[in-house]
C-alpha positions as CSV (number, residue, x, y, z in Angstrom):
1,X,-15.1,-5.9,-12.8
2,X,-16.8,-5.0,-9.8
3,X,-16.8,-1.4,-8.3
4,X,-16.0,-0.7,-4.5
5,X,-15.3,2.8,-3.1
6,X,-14.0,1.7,0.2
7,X,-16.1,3.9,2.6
8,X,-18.5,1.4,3.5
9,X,-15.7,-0.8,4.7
10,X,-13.4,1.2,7.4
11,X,-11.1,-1.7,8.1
12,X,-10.7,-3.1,5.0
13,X,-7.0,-4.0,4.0
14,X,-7.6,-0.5,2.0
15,X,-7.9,1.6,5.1
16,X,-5.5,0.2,7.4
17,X,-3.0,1.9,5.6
18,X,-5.3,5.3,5.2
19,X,-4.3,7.5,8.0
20,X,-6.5,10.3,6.8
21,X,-9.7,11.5,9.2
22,X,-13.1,12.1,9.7
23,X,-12.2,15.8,9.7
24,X,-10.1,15.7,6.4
25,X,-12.9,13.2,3.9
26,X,-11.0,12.0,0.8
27,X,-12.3,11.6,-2.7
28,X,-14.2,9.0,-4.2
29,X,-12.0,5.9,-4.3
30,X,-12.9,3.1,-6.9
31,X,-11.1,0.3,-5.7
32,X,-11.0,-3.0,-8.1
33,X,-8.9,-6.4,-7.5
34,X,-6.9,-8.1,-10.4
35,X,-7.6,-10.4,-13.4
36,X,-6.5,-13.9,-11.9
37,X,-3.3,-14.7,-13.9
38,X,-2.1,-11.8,-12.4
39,X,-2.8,-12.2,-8.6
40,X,0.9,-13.0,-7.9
41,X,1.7,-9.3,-9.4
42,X,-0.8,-6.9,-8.0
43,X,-2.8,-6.8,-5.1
44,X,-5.1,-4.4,-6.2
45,X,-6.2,-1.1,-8.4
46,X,-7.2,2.1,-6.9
47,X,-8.2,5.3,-9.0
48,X,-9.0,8.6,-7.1
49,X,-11.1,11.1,-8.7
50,X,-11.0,14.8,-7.1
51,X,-12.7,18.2,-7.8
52,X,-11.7,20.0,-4.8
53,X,-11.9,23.7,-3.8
54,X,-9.4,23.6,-1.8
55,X,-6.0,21.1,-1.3
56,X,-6.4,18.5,0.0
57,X,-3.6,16.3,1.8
58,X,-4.1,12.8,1.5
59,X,-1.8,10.8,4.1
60,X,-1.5,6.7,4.6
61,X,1.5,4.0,5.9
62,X,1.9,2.8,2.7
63,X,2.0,-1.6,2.4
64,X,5.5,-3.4,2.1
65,X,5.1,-3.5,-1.9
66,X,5.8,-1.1,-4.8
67,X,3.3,1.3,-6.4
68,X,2.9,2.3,-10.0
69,X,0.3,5.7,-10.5
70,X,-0.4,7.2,-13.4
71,X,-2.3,10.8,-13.1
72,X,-3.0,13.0,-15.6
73,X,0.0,15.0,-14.5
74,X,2.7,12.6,-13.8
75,X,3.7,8.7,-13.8
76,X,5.8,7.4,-11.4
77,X,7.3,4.2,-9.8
78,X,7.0,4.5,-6.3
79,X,9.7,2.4,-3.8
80,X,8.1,1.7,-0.3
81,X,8.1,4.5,2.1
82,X,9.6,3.8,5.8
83,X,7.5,6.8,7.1
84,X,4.3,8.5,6.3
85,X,3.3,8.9,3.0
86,X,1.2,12.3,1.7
87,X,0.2,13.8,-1.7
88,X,-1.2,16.9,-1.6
89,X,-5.1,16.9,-4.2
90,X,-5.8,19.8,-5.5
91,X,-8.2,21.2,-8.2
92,X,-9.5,18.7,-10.5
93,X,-7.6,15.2,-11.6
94,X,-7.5,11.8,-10.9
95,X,-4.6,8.6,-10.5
96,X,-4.5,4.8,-11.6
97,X,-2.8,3.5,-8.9
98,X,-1.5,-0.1,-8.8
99,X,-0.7,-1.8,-5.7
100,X,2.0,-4.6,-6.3
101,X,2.5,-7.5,-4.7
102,X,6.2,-7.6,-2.8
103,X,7.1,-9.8,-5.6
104,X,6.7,-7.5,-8.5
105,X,8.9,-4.5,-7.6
106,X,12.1,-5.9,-8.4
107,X,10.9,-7.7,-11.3
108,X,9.7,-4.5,-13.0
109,X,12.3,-2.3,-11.5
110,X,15.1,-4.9,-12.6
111,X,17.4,-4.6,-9.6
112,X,16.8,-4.4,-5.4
113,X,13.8,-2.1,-4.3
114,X,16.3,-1.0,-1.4
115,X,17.7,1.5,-3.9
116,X,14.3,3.1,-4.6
117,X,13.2,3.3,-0.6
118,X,11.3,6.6,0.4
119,X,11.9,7.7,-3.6
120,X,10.5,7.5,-6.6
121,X,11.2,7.6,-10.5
122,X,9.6,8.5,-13.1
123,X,7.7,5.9,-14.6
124,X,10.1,5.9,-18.3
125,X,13.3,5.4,-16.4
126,X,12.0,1.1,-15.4
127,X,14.0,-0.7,-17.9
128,X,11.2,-2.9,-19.5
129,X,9.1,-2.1,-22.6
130,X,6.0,-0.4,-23.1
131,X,6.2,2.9,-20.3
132,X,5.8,5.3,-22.6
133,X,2.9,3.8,-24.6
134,X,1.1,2.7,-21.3
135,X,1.3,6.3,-19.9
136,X,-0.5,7.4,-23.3
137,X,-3.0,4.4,-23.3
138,X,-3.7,5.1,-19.8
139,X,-4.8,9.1,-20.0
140,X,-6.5,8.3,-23.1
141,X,-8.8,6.3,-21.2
142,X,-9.2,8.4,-19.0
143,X,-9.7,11.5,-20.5
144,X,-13.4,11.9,-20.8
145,X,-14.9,10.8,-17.8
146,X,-12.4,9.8,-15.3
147,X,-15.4,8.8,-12.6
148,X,-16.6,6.3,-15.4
149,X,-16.2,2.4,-14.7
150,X,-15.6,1.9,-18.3
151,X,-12.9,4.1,-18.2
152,X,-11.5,2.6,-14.9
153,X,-11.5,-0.9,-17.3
154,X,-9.9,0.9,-20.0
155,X,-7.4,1.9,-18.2
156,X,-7.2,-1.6,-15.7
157,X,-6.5,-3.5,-19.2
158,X,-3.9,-1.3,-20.5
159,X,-2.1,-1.8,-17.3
160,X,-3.0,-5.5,-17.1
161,X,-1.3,-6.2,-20.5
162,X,1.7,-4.4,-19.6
163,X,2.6,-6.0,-16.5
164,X,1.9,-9.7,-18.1
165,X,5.3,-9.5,-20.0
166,X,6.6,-10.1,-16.5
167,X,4.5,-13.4,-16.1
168,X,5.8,-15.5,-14.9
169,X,6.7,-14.6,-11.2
170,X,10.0,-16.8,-10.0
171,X,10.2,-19.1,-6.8
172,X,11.7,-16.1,-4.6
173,X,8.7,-13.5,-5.5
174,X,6.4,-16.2,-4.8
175,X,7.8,-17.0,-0.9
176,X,8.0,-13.3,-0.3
177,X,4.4,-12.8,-1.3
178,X,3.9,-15.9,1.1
179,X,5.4,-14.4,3.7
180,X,4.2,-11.1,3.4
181,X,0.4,-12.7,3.1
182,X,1.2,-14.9,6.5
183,X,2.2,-11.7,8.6
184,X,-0.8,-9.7,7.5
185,X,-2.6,-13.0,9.1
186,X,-1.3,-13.1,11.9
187,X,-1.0,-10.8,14.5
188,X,0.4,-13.3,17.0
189,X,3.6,-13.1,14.7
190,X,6.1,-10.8,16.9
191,X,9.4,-12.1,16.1
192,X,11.8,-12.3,12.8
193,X,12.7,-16.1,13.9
194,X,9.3,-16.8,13.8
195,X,9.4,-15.2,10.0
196,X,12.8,-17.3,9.2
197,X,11.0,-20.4,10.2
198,X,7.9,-19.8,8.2
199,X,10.4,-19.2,5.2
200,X,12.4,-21.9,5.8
201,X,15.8,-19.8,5.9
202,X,18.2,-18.2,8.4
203,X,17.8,-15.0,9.5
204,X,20.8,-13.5,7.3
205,X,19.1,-15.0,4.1
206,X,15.5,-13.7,5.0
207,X,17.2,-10.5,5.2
208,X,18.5,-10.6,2.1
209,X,15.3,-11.7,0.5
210,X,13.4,-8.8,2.6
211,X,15.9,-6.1,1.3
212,X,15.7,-7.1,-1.9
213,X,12.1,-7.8,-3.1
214,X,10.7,-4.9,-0.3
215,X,13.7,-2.9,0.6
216,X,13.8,-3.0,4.0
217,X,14.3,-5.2,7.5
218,X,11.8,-8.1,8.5
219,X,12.0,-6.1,11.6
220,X,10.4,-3.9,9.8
221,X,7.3,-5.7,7.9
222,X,6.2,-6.8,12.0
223,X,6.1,-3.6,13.0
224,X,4.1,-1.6,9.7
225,X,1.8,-5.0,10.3
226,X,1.7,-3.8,14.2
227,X,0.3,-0.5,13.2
228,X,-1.7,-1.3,10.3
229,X,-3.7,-3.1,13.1
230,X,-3.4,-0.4,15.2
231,X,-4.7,2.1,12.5
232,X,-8.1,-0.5,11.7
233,X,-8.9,-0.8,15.3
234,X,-8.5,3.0,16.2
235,X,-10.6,3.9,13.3
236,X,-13.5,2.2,15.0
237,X,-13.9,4.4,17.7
238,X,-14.0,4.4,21.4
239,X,-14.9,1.1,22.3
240,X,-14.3,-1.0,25.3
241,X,-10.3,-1.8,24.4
242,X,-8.2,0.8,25.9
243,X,-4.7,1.7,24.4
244,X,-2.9,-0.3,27.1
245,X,-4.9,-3.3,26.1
246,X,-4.7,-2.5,22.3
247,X,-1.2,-2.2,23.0
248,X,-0.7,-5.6,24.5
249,X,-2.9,-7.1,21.9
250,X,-0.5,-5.8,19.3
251,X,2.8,-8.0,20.8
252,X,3.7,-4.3,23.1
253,X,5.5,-5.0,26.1
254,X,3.8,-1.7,27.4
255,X,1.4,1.4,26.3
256,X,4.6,3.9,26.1
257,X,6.3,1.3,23.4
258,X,3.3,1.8,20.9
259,X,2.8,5.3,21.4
260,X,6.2,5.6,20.3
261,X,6.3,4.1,17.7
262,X,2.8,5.0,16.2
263,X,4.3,9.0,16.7
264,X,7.2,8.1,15.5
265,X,6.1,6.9,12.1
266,X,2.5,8.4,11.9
267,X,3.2,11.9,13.6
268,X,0.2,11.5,16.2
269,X,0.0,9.6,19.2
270,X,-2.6,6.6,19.0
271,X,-5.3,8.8,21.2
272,X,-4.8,11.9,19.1
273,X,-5.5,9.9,15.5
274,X,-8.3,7.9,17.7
275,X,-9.6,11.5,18.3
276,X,-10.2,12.2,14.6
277,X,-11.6,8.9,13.9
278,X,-15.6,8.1,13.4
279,X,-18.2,6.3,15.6
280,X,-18.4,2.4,14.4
């Protein structure tokens, strides 16, 4: 299992979502992908370690998929967030965090992720064996030397051979993931008919399959795509692109339509995150 801490790779899939600046660093993140039979489950592992002297707030646009973290101070499974998301790090811990793929939320959760949008439960209350136990498993391993890679694999296998037990992942999980993957891929992808088509359904049935497996709109999944973009290319810099351009290049009809909704969902407008952003 390889190690990556991200920060050598600002628009990595990692950092799209990562809304927070030059001016507010984050902690080490040790980011690791997962064993193979489970690449239709989770997209990735991420494990923060902090020692800060002050908070720290931490936000990001969170990907269409479920999380599961485990810290040494809570366990929670987390149902997408339309918005912003932002956890406040202060004084010394660390986090497990598994990103799922869009098929995995309902399959642990046991019913839609529309009724766990912009919420959370605590990790006991999923319906499937083994919570408890992995929660324990988990801070064991973590214990003694939370920056340790050996610890990070610990703690990656205990989590690993929980989620098997909900190999395998049916034909519905695995179109969503599909389609998921396919508008991450391509930017030129503006419209929910073209989504429908890529599907192979009508637009009432991929909204059913969008509400149920991500719990919320295919409307929805364009635009968080939209801004993930606009978050990697901002993060660059000033460069030659300017925002009317970037906007166009991101399926806008005009500057004044992205600068909505980036505020809108982010809080800033594209110039005042580009502001706070480093030099390539």
């Amino acid at each position: 299992m390889s190690r990556d801490e991200g920060v050598t790779r600002p628009t990595d899939p990692v950092d799209r979502a990562h809304l927070t600046g030059a001016s507010r660093p984050s902690p080490p993140i040790y980011r690791y992908p997962p064993s193979p039979d489970l690449g239709d489950l989770v997209e990735r592992y991420w494990i923060p370690v902090w020692s800060l002297a002050v908070p720290s707030t931490q936000s990001t646009l969170q990907h269409p998929a479920c999380l599961v973290v485990i810290s040494n101070t809570y366990a929670r499974f987390y149902g997408v967030v339309r918005g912003r998301s932002s956890v406040t790090l202060e004084g010394e811990g660390w986090a497990v965090g598994t990103l799922l793929r869009p098929a995995a939320g309902r399959l642990l959760l046991g019913r839609s992720v529309a009724t766990v949008r912009d919420s959370h439960l605590d990790l006991s209350q999923l319906p499937g064996p083994g919570t408890q136990a992995l929660v324990v498993q988990v801070r064991r391993a973590m214990a003694d030397a939370p920056g340790s890679p050996d610890a990070h694999a610990e703690a990656i296998a205990e989590t690993e051979r929980w989620l098997r037990a909900y190999l395998p992942v049916d034909d519905a999980g695995l179109l969503v993931n599909d389609l998921m993957t396919w508008v991450r891929d391509h930017p030129e992808v503006t419209r929910v008919d073209e989504l429908a088509r890529r599907a192979g359904l009508g637009e009432r049935a991929l909204q059913r399959l969008i509400e149920q497996r991500v719990g919320l709109s295919p409307k929805w999944l364009i635009q968080r795509r939209r801004l993930h973009d606009a978050v990697a290319a901002l993060k660059v810099g000033p460069g030659p692109e300017s925002l009317s351009e970037l906007a166009a290049r991101l399926g806008y009809a005009d500057q004044a339509h992205f600068t909505h909704d980036f505020r809108a969902v982010t809080g800033m407008t594209p110039g005042e995150f580009g502001g706070d952003q480093p030099l390539r």
